[in-house]
N, C-alpha and C positions, 0 to 999 in steps of 0.2 A: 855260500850263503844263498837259500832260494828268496825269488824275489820279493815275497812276503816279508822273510827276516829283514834284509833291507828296507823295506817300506815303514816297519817297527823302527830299526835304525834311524833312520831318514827322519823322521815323526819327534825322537826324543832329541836327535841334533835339533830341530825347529823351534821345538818346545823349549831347549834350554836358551837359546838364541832369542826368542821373541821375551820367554821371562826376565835375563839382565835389561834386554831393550826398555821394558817395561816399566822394570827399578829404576832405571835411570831417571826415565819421562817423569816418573807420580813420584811427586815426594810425602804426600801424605800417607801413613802406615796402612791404614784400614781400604784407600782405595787399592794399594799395593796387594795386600792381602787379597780382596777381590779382584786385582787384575792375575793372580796366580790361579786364585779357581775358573776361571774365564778359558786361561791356556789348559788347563789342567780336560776342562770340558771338552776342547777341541780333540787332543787328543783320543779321549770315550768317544766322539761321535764317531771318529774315523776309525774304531776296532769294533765295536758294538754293532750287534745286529739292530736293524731299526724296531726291534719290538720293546727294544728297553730306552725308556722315557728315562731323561737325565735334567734332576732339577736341584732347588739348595731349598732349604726350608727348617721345618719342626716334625718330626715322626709322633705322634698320638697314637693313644691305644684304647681301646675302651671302658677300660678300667679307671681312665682321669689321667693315666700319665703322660711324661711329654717331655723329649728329649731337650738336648741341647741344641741352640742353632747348629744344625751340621751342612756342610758347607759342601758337599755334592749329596744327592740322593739319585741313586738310580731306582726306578719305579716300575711298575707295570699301569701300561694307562689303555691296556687291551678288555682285562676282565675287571679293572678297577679304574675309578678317576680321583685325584686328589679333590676332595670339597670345596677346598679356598687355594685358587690358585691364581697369580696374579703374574704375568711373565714365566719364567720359569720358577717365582717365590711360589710356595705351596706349603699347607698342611695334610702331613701325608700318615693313612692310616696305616700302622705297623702291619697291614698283613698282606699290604702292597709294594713292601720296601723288598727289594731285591738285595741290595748294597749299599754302604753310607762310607765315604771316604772324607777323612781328615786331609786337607790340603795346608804345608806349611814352606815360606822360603828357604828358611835357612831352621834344622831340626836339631835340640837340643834338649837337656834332661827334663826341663820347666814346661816345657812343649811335650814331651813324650806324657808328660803326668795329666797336661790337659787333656790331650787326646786321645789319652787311656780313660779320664773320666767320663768324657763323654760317650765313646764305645759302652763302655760297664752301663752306664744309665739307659743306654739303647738296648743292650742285651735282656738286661730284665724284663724287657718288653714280651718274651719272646713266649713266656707262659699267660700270655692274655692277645694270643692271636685266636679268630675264630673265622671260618671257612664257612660257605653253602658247598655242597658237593654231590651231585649228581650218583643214586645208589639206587643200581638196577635189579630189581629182584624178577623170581618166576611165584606167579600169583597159582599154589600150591590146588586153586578149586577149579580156576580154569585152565590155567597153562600156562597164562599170559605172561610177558614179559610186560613190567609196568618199572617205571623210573619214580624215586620220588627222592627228594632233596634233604638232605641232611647237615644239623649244623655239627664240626668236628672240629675239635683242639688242636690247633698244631704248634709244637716248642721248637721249630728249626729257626735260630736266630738269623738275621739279616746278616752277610758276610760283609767284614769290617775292613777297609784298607789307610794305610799311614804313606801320602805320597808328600816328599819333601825334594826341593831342587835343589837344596845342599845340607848339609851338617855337621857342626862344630866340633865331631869324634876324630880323631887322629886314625882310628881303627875300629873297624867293625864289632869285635870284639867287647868295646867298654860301651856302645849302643845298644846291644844286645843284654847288657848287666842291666839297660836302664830300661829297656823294654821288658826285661821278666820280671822287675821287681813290681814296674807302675801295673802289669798284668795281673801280679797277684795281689795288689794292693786296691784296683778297682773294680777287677774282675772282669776284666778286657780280652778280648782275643786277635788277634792280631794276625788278619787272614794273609798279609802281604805289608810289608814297608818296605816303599825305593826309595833311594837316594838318587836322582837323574844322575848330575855329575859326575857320583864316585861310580856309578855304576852298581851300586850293589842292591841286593834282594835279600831280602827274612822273609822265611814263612812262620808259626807257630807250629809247632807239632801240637795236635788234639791228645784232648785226657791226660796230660803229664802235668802232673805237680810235684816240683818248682816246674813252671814251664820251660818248653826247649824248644831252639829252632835250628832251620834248615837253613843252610845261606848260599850267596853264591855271590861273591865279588864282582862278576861281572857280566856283562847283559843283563843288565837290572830290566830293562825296559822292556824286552824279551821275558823273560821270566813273570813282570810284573803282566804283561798281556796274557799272556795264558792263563796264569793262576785267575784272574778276573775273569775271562771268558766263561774256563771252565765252573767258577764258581758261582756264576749265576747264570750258566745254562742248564747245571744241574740241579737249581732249586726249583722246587715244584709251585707251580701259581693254580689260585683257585679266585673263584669271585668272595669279596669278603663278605661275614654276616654281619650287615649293614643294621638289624636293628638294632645289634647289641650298644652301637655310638647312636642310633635314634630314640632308644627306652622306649620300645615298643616291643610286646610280643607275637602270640595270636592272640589280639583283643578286640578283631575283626567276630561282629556275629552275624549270623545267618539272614538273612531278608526271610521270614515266614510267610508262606502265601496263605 
């Protein structure tokens, strides 16, 4: 095991160690719940390169919609900032979202359907992203290379993760019936689900209906870091078109001398 693996290793022993600790301490549900996305964060800071902002909030789009409270946000806060951000609370416009993870303690069928719902309500988002983008042309009269900015549609959804510190399945197997069915039932994709404790990982296979996935019993935490890494170092960031959430166009006019 290179010492990275370990270091993954090391991380998800901590992680499950500090969340029982944590159950123990808070008996109230809702701060329990928030004391798992807290661990849950700690973990992302220490895989994550520092370019990706990790917050909890509501994803907006400019169209008026607006997700469920989703209880991590990974963001970009290089080419984009969230508008109302208070701590790490923020409303974050969908074409800054990188990733949105579902954080749950203990994961079960009633859990799987919520946070299938919310995913599906995020993903719809994903045909009202809109971009500025830098498009360099050669100016055909004089030669010139000239740059000018264009707004452009992009439908690549936010990559979606279900991290859970235990659950109620005997076998992988009968969690897997409850994650394709809530998938085809809310229209959820399901880019990774751990289980810390059992150790186990699902991916979703893309374009299959009924859905299918990929598993792997064990090195959950392993498996679940890369799929994450990979999944949002290969999504493309651009600055957002910010008027389309201001209702402005060009309706800037000229100063005539």
């Amino acid at each position: 095991m290179t010492k990275v693996a370990a270091h993954v290793e090391g991380l998800s022993s901590l992680a499950m160690k500090m969340h029982e600790h944590l159950q123990e301490l808070i008996e109230h549900s809702g701060e329990q719940g928030r004391s798992s996305e807290h661990v849950v964060r700690a973990i992302l800071r220490s895989v994550l390169p520092k370019r990706f902002s990790i917050g909890t909030g509501v994803v907006v789009s400019s169209h008026g919609r607006r997700s469920k409270q989703t209880d991590i946000v990974i963001y970009d806060d290089f080419y984009n900032a969230a508008p109302s951000l208070i701590g790490d609370v923020g409303i974050f416009p969908i074409e800054c979202v990188y990733a949105a993870i579902e954080v749950k303690s203990t994961l079960d069928t009633e859990k799987i359907k919520l946070s299938a719902e919310a995913i599906g309500a995020l993903r719809v988002m994903k045909d009202e992203k809109y971009y500025r983008v830098p498009v360099t042309k050669i100016n055909t009269e004089t030669g010139a290379i000239e740059t000018k900015y264009e707004i452009i549609q992009s439908k690549v959804a936010p990559r979606t993760y279900l991290f859970a510190f235990d659950a109620d399945y005997v076998n992988i197997a009968t969690m897997i019936n409850a994650l394709s069915e809530a998938s085809s039932t809310f229209g959820a994709f399901f880019h990774g689900v751990i289980i810390l404790s059992k150790g186990w990982f699902v991916k979703q296979r893309a374009y299959l209906d009924p859905p299918k996935f990929k598993i792997s019993e064990h090195d959950g935490a392993r498996h679940f870091s890369r799929e994450m890494l990979s999944g949002v170092n290969d999504f493309e960031m651009y600055p957002a078109a910010m008027e389309k959430y201001l209702g402005i166009g060009e309706s800037l006019r000229k100063w005539e001398e």
